[in-house]
N, C-alpha and C positions, 0 to 999 in steps of 0.2 A: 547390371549392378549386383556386386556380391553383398552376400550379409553370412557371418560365421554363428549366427547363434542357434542355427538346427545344423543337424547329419544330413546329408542328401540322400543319406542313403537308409535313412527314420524316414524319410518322405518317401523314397520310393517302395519303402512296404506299405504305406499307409494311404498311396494315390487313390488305390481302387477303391479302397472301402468305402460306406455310405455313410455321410455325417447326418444322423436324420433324428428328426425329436419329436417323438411318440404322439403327443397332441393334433401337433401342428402338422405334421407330416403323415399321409399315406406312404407315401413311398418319396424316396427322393436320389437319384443317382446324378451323377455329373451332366450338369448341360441337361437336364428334364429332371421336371416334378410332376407329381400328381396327388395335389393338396388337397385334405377334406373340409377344409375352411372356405366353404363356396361363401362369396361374396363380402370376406373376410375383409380382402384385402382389395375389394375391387371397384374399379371407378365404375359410374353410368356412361354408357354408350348411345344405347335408341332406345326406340320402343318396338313392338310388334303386336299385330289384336291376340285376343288373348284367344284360348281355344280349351276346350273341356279337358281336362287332366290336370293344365296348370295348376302350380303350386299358388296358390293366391295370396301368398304372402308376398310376390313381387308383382301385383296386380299395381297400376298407379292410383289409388284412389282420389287423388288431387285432378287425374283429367278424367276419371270417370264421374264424377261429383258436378263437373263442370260442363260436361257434353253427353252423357249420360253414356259412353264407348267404354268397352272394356281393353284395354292396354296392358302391356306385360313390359316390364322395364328389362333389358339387357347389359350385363356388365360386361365389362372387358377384366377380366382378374390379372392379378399381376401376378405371376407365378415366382418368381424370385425372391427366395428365404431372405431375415436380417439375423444378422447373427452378432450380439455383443460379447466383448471380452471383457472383463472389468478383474484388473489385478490388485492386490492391495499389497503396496510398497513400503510399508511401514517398518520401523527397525528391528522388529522382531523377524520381519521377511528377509532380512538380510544377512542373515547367518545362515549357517549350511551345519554338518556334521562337526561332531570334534574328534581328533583335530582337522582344524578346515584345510588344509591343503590340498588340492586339487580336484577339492568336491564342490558342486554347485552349490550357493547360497538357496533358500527355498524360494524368493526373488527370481532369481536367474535360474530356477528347474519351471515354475511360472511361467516363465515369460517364452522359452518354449515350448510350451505346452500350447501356449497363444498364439506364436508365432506357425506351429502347425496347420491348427484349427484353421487361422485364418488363410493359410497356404491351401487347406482343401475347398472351403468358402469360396475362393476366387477363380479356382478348378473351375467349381461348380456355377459361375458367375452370379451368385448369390452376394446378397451387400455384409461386409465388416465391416466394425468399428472399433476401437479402443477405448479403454478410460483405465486411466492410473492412480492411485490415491498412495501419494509422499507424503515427507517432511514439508517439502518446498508446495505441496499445493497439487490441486487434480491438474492433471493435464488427461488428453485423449484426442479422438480422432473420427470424425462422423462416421458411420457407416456406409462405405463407396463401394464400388466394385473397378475390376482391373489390377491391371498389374501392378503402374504406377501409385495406385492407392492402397495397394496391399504391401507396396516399400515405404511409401510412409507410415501405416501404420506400425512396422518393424521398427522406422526411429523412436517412434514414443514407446515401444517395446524396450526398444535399447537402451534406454536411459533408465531401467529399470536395474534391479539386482547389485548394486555395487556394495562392496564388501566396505565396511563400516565396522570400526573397533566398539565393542559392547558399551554401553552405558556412555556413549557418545553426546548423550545432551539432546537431542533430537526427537520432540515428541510427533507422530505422523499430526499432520493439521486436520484429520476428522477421524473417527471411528468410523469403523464397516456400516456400523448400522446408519450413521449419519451421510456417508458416502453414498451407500444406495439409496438413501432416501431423496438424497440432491441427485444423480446419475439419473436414475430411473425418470423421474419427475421432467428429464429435457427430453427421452426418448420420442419420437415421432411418428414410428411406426413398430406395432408387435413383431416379437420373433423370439428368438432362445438367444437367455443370459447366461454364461458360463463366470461363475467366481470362482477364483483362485483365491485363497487365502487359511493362515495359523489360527485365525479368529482369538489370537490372545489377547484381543482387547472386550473380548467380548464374556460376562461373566459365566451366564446362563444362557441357553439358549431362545428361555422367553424371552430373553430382551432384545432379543432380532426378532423373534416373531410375528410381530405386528407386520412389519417394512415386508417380510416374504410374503405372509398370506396375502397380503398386499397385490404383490406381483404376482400370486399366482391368481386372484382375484381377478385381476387384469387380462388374463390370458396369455400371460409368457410362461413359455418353457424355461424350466431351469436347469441349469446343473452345479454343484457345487464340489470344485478340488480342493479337498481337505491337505492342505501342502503343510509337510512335517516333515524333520528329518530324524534320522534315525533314534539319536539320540535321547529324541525328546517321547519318543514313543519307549525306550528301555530302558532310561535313566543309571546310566551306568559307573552316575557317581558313587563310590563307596567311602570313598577317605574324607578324612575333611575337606571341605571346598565352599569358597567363594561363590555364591550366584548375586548375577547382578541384571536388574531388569531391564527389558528393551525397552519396552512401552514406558514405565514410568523412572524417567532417569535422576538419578540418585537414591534411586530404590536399592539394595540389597541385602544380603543374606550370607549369614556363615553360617554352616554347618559343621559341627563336630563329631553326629553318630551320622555316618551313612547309609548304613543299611537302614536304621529308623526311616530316614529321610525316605530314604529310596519306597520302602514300602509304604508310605503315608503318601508319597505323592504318586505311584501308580495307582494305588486305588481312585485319587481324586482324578486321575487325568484319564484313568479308564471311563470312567462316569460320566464325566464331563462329556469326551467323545463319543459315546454313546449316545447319549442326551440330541448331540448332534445330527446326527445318523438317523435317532428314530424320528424326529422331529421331521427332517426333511423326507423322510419317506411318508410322514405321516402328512404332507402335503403336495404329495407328487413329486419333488425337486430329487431331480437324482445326484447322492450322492458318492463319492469316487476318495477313498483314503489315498492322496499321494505322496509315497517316501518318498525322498530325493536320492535313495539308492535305486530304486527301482527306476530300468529300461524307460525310458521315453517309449519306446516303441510297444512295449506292454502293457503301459497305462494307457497309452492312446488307444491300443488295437480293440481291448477290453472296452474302454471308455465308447466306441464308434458300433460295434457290436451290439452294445446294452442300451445305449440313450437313442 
């Protein structure tokens, strides 16, 4: 089965590297881990008598209570990482650079960035999943492993990114913050969430705050791709111009001084993104500024290196 939406050959720089998230992972290389989460993830298996050293916190106290024997519980651990993708699809992710011709929308720079992830994920036989958050509603994709399940999860990949003319009518059916509050809440088993997303529907950053500490609360790793494209990071409007909003449609703006403009809103969207940035460091979540100018293959190699 082919699928055109990575470089074969972004993947073939990026085979060897280790996808590993600092918490949850000691070490973790293709086809073997060696996880410091003893009994994290792991079912009961038997018993064994117990013997002096044991740790007796896996002592059974239920049949020693009962028979007055001391027993040591054994688990079988399941070494196999989960790893979520959670993209946010929403109409501001659907633009790219200006002018957009032949540049990735930040949607579709996303969505391979996912589609990598989850390419080295299946390397590793480690479980993916997906979750999307549109116009049209979440879709996603349980977290599997295999081949087979790593092409589907590329379909709900692929139905991501489409280029969509501005101010289209189309508001996404949730915010980020309400998306991970529902996404997270089905999850079944811990592992590292990776989000992708502009966060322009998002004011402040306290107001995700809760939902992350949340998560991190819980014990997932995180990571967060701050996806942007260039433009919106340099603001290169200077003449008068039309701005018209993704998020809220029928929203817009004319501008007549540009330079004014220009410099009243880097200062705000420097802030802003910062805000971003410390917040998430200030609670473990690693985060990753991704232009949509910048190599796929530089973001990932960086991104695989640090997390």
């Amino acid at each position: 089965m082919e699928t055109n939406i990575f470089d074969p050959a972004v993947l073939a720089r990026l085979e060897n590297l280790t996808l590993r998230a600092r918490t949850i992972l000691g070490s973790l290389a293709v086809g073997e881990h060696a996880s410091r989460m003893r009994g994290f993830s792991a079912e009961f298996a038997d018993h064994r008598p117990w013997e002096p050293g044991d740790d007796p916190k896996f002592m059974d106290w239920r049949v020693y209570a009962r028979t007055g024997r001391r027993f040591l519980k054994r688990f079988t651990e399941d070494a196999n990482q989960t790893y979520y993708f959670l993209l946010d699809d929403s109409p501001s992710m659907r633009r790219g650079d200006s002018p957009p011709e032949g540049n990735l929308t930040k949607s579709e720079y996303a969505q391979c960035l996912g589609a990598i992830l989850g390419f080295l994920a299946t390397q590793q036989k480690d479980r993916f999943g997906v979750s999307v958050l549109a116009p049209e509603g979440v879709r996603g994709k349980e977290p599997g492993t295999g081949e087979g399940h790593f092409f589907k999860c590329l379909e709900v990949l692929e139905g991501s990114g489409s280029r969509r003319p501005p101010g289209g009518g189309e508001a996404a059916s949730d915010d980020v913050k309400t998306f991970l509050e529902k996404t997270v809440g089905t999850f079944s088993r811990r592992g590292a969430i990776f989000l992708a997303s502009d966060f322009f529907d998002v004011r402040t950053f306290s107001d995700i705050l809760p939902i992350l500490r949340l998560i991190r609360s819980e014990r997932y790793e995180m990571a967060v791709f701050h996806t942007l494209a260039p433009d919106e990071l340099t603001f290169p409007f200077t003449s008068a111009t039309r701005f018209v909003s993704l998020e809220s449609p029928g929203v817009s703006l004319t501008s007549r001084d540009g330079e004014a403009l220009r410099t009243a809103y880097l200062e705000r969207f420097t802030a802003w993104r910062e805000e971003f940035r410390e917040g998430c460091e200030r609670l473990g979540i690693f985060y990753h500024l991704a232009r949509t100018d910048e190599p796929l293959d530089k973001v990932l190699t960086e991104f695989l290196r640090r997390f």
